[in-house]
Structure formats: C-alpha cells, structure tokens
N, C-alpha and C positions, 0 to 999 in steps of 0.2 A: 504493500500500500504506500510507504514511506518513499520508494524511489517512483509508483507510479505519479505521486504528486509532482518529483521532481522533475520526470521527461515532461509533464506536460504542461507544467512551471516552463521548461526550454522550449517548449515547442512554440509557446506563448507566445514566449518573447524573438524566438524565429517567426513566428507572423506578423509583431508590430516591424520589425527592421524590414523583413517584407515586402508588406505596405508600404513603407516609407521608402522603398530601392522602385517598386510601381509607380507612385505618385511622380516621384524625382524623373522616372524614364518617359512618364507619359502611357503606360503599358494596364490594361484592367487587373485590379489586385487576382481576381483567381487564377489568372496563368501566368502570373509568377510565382505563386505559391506553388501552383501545381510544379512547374520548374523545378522551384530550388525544392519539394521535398522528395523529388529521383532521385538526387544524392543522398540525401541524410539515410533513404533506406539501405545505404550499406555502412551507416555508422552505427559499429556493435553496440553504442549506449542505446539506441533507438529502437533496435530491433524489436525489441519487446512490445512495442506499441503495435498492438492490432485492432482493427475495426470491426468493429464486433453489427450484425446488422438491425438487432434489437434496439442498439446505441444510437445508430441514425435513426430509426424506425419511429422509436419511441420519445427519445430525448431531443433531437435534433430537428426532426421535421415538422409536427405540430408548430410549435414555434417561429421557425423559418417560414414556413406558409403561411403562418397567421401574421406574420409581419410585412409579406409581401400584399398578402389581400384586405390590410389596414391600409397599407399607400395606396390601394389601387381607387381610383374613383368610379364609382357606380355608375354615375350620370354614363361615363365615357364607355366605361365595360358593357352596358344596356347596347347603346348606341351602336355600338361595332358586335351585340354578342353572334350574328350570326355567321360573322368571318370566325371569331372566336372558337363559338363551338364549332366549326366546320376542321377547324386545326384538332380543337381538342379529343375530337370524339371519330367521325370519320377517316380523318389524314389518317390516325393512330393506326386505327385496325387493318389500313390498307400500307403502311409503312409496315405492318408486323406481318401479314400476309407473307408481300417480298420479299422482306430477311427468312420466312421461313421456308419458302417457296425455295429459293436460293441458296440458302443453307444446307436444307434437304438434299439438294440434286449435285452440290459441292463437296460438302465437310462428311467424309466415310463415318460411321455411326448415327449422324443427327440425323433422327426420325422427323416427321410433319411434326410432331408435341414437341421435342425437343426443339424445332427453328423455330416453333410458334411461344416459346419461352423463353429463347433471345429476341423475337421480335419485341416481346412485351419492355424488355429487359431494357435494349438503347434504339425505343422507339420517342421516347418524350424527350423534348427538350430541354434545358435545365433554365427554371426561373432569377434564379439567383445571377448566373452567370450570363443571361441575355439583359438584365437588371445592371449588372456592375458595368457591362462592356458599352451599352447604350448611355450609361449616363454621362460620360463625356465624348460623345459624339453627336454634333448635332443634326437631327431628322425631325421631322413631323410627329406632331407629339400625337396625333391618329396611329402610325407607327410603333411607337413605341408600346402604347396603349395596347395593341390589338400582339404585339409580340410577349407580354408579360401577362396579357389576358389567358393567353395559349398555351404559356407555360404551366401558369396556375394550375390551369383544368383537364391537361393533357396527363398530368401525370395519375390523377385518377384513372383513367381509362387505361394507361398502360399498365398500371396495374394490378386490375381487374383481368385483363389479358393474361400478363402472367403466371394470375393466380388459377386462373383456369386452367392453361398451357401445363404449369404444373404438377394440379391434378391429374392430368392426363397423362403427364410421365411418372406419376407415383404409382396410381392403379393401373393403369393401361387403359382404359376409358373414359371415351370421348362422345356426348352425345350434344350435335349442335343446336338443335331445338331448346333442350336445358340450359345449354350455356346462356346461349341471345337472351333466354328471360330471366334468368340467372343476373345476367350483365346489365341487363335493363332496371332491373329490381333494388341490385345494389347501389347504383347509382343514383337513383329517384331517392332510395332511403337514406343515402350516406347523405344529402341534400336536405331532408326534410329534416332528420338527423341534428345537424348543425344548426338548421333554420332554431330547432326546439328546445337548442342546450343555450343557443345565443340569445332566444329569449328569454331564458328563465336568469341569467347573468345582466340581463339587459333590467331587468326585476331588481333585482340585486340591488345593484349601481343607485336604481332612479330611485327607489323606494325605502331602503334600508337606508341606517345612519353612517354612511361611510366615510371614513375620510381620507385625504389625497395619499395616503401611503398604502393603505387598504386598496383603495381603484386599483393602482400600479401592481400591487400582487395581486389581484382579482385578475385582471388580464394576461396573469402569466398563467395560473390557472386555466384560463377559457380555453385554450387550445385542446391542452393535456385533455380537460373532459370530453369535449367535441371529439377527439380522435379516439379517445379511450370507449365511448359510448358508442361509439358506429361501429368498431371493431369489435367488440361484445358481443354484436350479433353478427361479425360477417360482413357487414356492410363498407363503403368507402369513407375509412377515417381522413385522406385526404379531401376527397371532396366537404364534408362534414366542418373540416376546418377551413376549409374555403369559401363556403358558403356563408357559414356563420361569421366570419370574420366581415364578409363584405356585407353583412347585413350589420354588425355592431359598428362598423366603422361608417354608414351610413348616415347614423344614428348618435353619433362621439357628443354632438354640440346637445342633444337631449338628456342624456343622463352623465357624463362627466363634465368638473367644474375648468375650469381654465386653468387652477394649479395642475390639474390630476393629468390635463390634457400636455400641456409643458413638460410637465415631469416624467410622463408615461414616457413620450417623445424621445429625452433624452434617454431615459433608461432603455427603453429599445431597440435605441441606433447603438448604443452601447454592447448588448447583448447577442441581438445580429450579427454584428461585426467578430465578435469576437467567434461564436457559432460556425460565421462560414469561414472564417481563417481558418479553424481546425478541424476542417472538413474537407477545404482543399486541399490543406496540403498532406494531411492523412492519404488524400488520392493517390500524390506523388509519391509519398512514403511507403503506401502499400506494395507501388507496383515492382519492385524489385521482390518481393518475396512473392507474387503473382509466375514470374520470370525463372523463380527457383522453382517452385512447384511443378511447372512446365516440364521440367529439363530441359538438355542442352537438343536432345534429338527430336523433339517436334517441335522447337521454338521456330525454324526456317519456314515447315509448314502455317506453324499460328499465325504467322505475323503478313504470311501469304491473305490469308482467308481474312485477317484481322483488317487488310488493305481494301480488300474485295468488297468486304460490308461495309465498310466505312464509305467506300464511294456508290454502293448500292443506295444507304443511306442518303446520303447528299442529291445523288439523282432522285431517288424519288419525291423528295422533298421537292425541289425545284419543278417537277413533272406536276406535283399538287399545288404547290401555288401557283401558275398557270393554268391549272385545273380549274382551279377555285375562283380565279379572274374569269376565264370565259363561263363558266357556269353564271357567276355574278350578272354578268354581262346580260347574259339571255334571261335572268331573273326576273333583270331589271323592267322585261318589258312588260312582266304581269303583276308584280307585287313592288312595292316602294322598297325601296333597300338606300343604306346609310351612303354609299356612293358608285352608283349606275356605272361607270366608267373608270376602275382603279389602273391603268394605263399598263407600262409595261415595267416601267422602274420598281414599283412597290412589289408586284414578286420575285425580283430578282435580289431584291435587298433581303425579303421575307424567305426565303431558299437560303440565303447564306448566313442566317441566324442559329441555323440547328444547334448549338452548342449543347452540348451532352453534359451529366455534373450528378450531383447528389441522390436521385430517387434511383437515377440507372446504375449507383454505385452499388444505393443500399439490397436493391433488388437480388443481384447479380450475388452478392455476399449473405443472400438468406438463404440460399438453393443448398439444400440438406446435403450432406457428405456420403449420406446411404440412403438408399432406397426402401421400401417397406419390408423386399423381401433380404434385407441384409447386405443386399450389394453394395456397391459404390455406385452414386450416382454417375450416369455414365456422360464423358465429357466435362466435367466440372472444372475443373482446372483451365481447359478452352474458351468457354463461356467467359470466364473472371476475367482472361486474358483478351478475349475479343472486347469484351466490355470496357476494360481499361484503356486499350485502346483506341476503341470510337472515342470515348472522354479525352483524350490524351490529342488527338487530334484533330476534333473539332473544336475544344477548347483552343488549344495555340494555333490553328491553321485559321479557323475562321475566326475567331478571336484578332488574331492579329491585322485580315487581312481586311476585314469587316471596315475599318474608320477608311482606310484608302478605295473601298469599291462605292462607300456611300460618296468619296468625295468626285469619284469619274464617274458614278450615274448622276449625281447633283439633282436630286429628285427634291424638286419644287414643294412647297407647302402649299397642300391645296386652302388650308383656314386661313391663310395669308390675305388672300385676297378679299375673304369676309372682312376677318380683321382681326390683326395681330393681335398677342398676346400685349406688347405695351400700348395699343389703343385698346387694349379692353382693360389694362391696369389703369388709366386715365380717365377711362368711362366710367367704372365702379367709384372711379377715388373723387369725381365730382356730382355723381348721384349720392355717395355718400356725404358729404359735404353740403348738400344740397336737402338732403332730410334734416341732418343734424342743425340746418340752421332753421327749417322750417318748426321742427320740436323747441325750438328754444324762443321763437319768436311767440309761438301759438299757444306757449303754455309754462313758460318760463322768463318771460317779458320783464317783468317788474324784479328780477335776480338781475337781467342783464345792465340792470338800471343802476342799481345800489351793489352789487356784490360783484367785486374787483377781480377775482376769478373768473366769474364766470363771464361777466363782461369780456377777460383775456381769452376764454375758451370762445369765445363767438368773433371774436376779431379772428382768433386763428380760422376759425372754416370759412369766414368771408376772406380771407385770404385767399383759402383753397383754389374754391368756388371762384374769384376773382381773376385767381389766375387760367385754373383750368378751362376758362369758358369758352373759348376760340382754340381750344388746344389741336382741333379737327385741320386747320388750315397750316399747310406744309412749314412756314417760314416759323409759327406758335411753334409746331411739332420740333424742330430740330434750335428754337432755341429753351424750351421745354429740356432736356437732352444734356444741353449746358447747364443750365439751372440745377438741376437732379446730382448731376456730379459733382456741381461746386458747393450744393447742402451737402450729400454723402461725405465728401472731402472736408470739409467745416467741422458737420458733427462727429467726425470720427476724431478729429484730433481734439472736440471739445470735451467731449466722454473719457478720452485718455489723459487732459490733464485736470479733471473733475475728479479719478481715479488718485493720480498723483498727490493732489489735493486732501483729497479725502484719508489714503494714506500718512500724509503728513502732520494732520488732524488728531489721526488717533496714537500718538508719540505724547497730547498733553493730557496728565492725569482727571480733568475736570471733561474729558469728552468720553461717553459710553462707546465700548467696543461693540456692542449687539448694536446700538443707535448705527456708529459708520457701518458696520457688516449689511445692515437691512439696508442701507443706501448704495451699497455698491449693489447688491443685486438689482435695485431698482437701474441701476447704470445698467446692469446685465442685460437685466428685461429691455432696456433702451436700445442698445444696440445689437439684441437679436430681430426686433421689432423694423430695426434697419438695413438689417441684414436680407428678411425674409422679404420685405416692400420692394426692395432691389431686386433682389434676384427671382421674383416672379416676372420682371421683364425680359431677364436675361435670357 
C-alpha cells in the first residue's frame, strides 16, 4: 500500500510536468502523456502499476462523463441531437460490423463474436481526448458541439455491443432478435435511469438544507449513483450518467446557489484534470507490458493486423460522415433539420476526429482471462494489443494532425454570418443594461435620488447602455475593441496593485487578517468575472 501511494505520488507529478512540457509545445495534454508514459513502462519502479478495469469502470468514468455532460449545453446538444445520435448509435454498430467482418476473414482464430467484440471495443470515440485536442483549435462551435455530443453517447452503444459480443464468446450463443431488444431496452433504461436518480439529487439540492460544501460532494456522489443504479440491473450506466448529468446541468441556476456553483467549478476542473492525466498516461505505461505478453513471435503479425484496423477504422468513419451528409441532404427535403446543406469541409474535419482513449481502454482490459469452460480466453493478449494501438495512433496521428487539416480546409463559421459570438456578447451586455436601468427607474427611483450607491450603480448601466447603443455600426464595432482592451489592460493592473495594497495593509497590527482575506477574494471574484466577460468573445 505504502509504495502504491508513492508511484502514484510520481506519477502525479509526471503528469503536472506533462502538462506543462504540452502547454509550452503547443501539443493537446493526452498525447503527450500518452508519449512520455511508453517509457516509464520499462522503468522497474513502475512496473507494478496496473490498470485494473473495475478502476476505470467504476472510479474513473462516472465522473469523467458527468463532467463532460455538465459543460455540454442542452440548448446546442437538442439542436444538433440528430447528427448526434446518428454518430452515437448507428455509425457504432456499423463501424463494429466492419472491424468484425474484417477481423473475421483476417486474424486466424477470430470468430464473427470475437470481431464483433473488438468492434464494440475501438469503435467509440474518446470524449475527453476530442475535448482537450479541440479546445485550442479554432472551428465552429456547431462542430465542436456535435463532436463531444458523439463522444458522450457513443460510448454507451459501444458498449452494449461489447457486452453482447461477449456473451456470445463466453457461451457460444448468439440470438439476434434478443440482442436488438436487448440493446434497445438497455439503453431507453440506462436513460430513464439517470433521468430518475438526477431527479431525486435535483430534490436534494432544491429542497433540503444544504450548504455550498455539501452541493460540491452531492455532485461527486450523482455520478457514482446514476452509474451504480443502471448497472444493478444490467442497464447502460454510461448513458445513465449522461443523461442525468445533462439534465442537472440544465437545471444548475435552479437549485444551486452561486457559491456552490463557483466552487463546484473549480473543484471539478481540479479533479478532471487530475483523472485524465492518470488515465493517459497509465495508457502509455501499460503498453509495454501489452508488448511482453504478446511475445517476441506474433508481435510482427499484431502490429500487421493492429495497422489494418486502425485504417479500416478511419475509412469507415470518413465513409459515414459523408454518409451522414448526403442522407442529411435528402432529409432535408421532407422534414426541417438543424442545417439542410452541411457542405463538404464538416465531414472531413468530423472523419478525422476519431481519436480513440478511455472507454476503449477500459473495455478491452475487462475481457476475462478464461472462459466458462476453463480455457483461456482465446486471443486476449491481441485484442489489448490491437486496442492499444488504435489509441496509440489515433490519439498522436490524428491528434497531431487535426489543428493543420482544420487550418487547409478553413471551414467557415456558418453562425458567423447570423452573428458572432462578440455581437451576441454586446447584445446581451446592452439588453442587460437596459432592464437593469429600467428596474431601477420603475421601482427604485426615489434610492437613485438620495442613496449614493445606488445613484453610482445606475450611472454605471447608463454608461453601459450609453455606450453600447450604436455598437451594431462597423467604425462603434472596432472602436468598441479598443475600449474593451484598454478596461481589460487598466483593471488588470488595478486588481494587482489593490492586491499589493491590501497585502501591505495586513503587516499593521490594528487591520483584521479575515477582514483583508474576505477582500482579496472579492479581488478574486473581480477578476474571474473579467476573465470569463472576455473570453466569451474570444
């Protein structure tokens, strides 16, 4: 116990330096992690770290999912859900199809059950890893939406796939009628599931006396039950917590207070973070004892077959979203869909996202070592190996290759022409400005007369409002722009020697240290407030 503390004390601090070796390169943190932990798996201190698949199963995924389907927005997820589920649920079974069609008629032993068990295994995409790679690239935020929408929900159906696949290599039986309502069943449950644990937490929150440290473990909690509940009976514990999560994060301004909501915040980018660092690079770290298990005399064939699925993969991806574009297309001309015309750029961006990560690890690492009837399961050692693979190289192949194909396709923002993201941060910020001073004239009149505050608080929104009011005409717009920079520029350095200040404040005996400490988080909340105003234009 005492030395597992200590590797994963090091491993720790091997993903903060990491991090900080990605940010410095420019490069998305999971494929350098993935990277630098190829080596460490031949350093004897580490050996001992194994990934056990209960560990992601249980402890790693709930969580991670429920954190991706907290940032995800509703309104956007709805809008685009029938690209969505067309990736999450159809693409799957027809990407798993392939791999096992191909596998079958390839790899000597692998049965129809056995390809249809790697299919299930690196047919999803990885959420996390199309999440870290996208956010400093910039595309259409439609795009991104519908590529993290996919992730989410794909990874339910892959594996339900799996889990059937197999069943069907444990006992030898396979009946497809069972399956399809089987597969249909689980996923409507795992769905409702979530919907009913998220409500009864959503109860919780609103109703109970809670307070902002209780919210912030209540949420760590919600996961665990959603995926603990749907599994109990069978059902899809990731969908369960995907569901419920995009239904509680809906809902966040209803029953949590604005501390619980700050706080949750930071502690979850916190715990995220820390989650997928030691999940990637556990990937890397694995695959060297992947490599020994192998031996030396089929590793030339694995890595054959391991090359073959990986680009069987990638084509059919690119085959289904061109698929999925001309289908659209013809949709278009019976039913309203979210954009009649998705051109040619967006599937080829959306084909070269597959990046493969965490559900395909854990999948691949649960496949029993023996069979019912005492055997070995047969191929195991291949599968890990084919799987580690596809990860290993769609991670750093499309990973890397991803920010230079979006910048030679240069695929336009179709919401651009509606209207940008900073004319819509300028619209809100003077409709806002524009109630606030109609509440104070209409019912706070006689304050703004006599009470010097509040007087100061209405001169500030006529300001606003004063300025923003022409901001629609080009020469407002770009000297708007100016102005924006030179407050950012201003209050940054006012905050900082307010800081200084305040610091030097609390060195004389007659000033409370709780008094300055409450004022510097108010500095804090200051310029997160400034921080988040800006970079929603960005």
């Amino acid at each position: 116990m005492h030395n597992a503390v200590i590797q994963y004390t090091c491993l720790l601090a091997i993903v903060l330096f990491s991090v900080m070796l990605a940010q410095k390169i420019k490069i998305a943190y999971p494929i350098v992690l993935v990277l630098v932990g190829l080596p460490l798996g031949f350093v004897p201190f580490l050996r001992g770290v194994e990934i056990k698949p209960e560990l992601i199963f249980v402890i790693f995924l709930p969580p991670l999912l429920y954190e991706a389907a907290w940032n995800t927005s509703w309104k956007d997820f709805w809008k685009w859900r029938r690209v969505i589920s067309s990736f999450a649920f159809p693409v799957v079974i027809i990407t798993s199809c392939v791999v096992a069609l191909v596998s079958a008629s390839l790899i000597p032993g692998f049965t129809l059950a056995t390809g249809f068990l790697l299919g299930g295994i690196v047919s999803p995409p990885d959420a996390v890893s199309a999440s870290a790679i996208l956010k400093n690239i910039k595309v259409p935020q439609r795009f991104i939406t519908i590529v993290e929408g996919e992730s989410l929900m794909n990874d339910a159906s892959s594996l339900v796939v799996f889990r059937f696949a197999l069943a069907a290599v444990l006992t030898g039986n396979f009946v497809f009628i069972n399956a399809a309502t089987d597969f249909v069943l689980v996923i409507v449950m795992g769905v409702a599931i979530g919907l009913l644990v998220g409500f009864i937490f959503y109860t919780i929150h609103r109703w109970l006396p809670t307070s902002n440290n209780m919210d912030v473990v209540l949420t760590f909690i919600t996961p665990y039950a959603m995926y603990m509940a749907a599994e109990e009976f069978h059902f899809s514990g990731v969908l369960a917590v995907v569901s419920g999560g995009l239904f509680l994060s809906a809902r966040q301004q209803q029953f949590l207070s604005h501390r619980s909501r700050l706080q949750g915040v930071n502690v979850w980018e916190a715990v995220a973070f820390v989650l997928n660092g030691i999940v990637f690079i556990l990937i890397g770290l694995e695959f060297p004892v992947v490599i020994k298990n192998l031996g030396p005399d089929g590793l030339s064939s694995a890595i054959r077959y391991s090359a073959i699925i990986t680009g069987v993969l990638i084509v059919t991806r690119f085959a289904s979203t061109f698929g999925a574009t001309v289908i659209t297309m013809v949709m278009s001309k019976i039913i309203t869909v979210a954009d009649p015309n998705p051109g040619w750029r967006a599937p080829i961006l959306l084909g070269w996202t597959g990046m493969r990560g965490v559900v395909s690890l854990a999948a691949a690492l649960s496949i029993p070592i023996t069979l019912n009837t005492g055997h070995l399961f047969p191929n195991r050692d291949l599968i890990l190996f084919i799987t580690f693979s596809v990860i290993l190289v769609t991670l750093v192949l499309q990973g890397l290759t991803l920010p230079a194909l979006v910048k030679l396709v240069n695929m336009p923002d179709p919401d651009f022409a509606v209207m940008s993201i900073e004319q819509q941060r300028q619209l809100v910020r003077k409709k806002l400005s524009y109630l606030s001073l109609k509440i104070l004239e209409e019912n706070y009149h006689e304050y703004t007369v006599h009470n010097g505050m509040i007087k100061a608080l209405k001169l500030r929104y006529a300001a606003d409002a004063e300025f923003l009011k022409d901001w629609e005409k080009d020469d407002n717009a770009s000297r708007a722009d100016k102005f924006y920079k030179d407050y950012r520029d201003i209050m940054a350095h006012l905050l900082k020697e307010q800081r200084v200040f305040l610091q030097t404040l609390n060195k004389k005996e007659n000033i409370s240290d709780i008094l300055i400490r409450h004022q510097l988080e108010l500095l804090d909340l200051e310029e997160e407030k400034l921080r988040q105003h800006f970079e929603a234009g960005a």
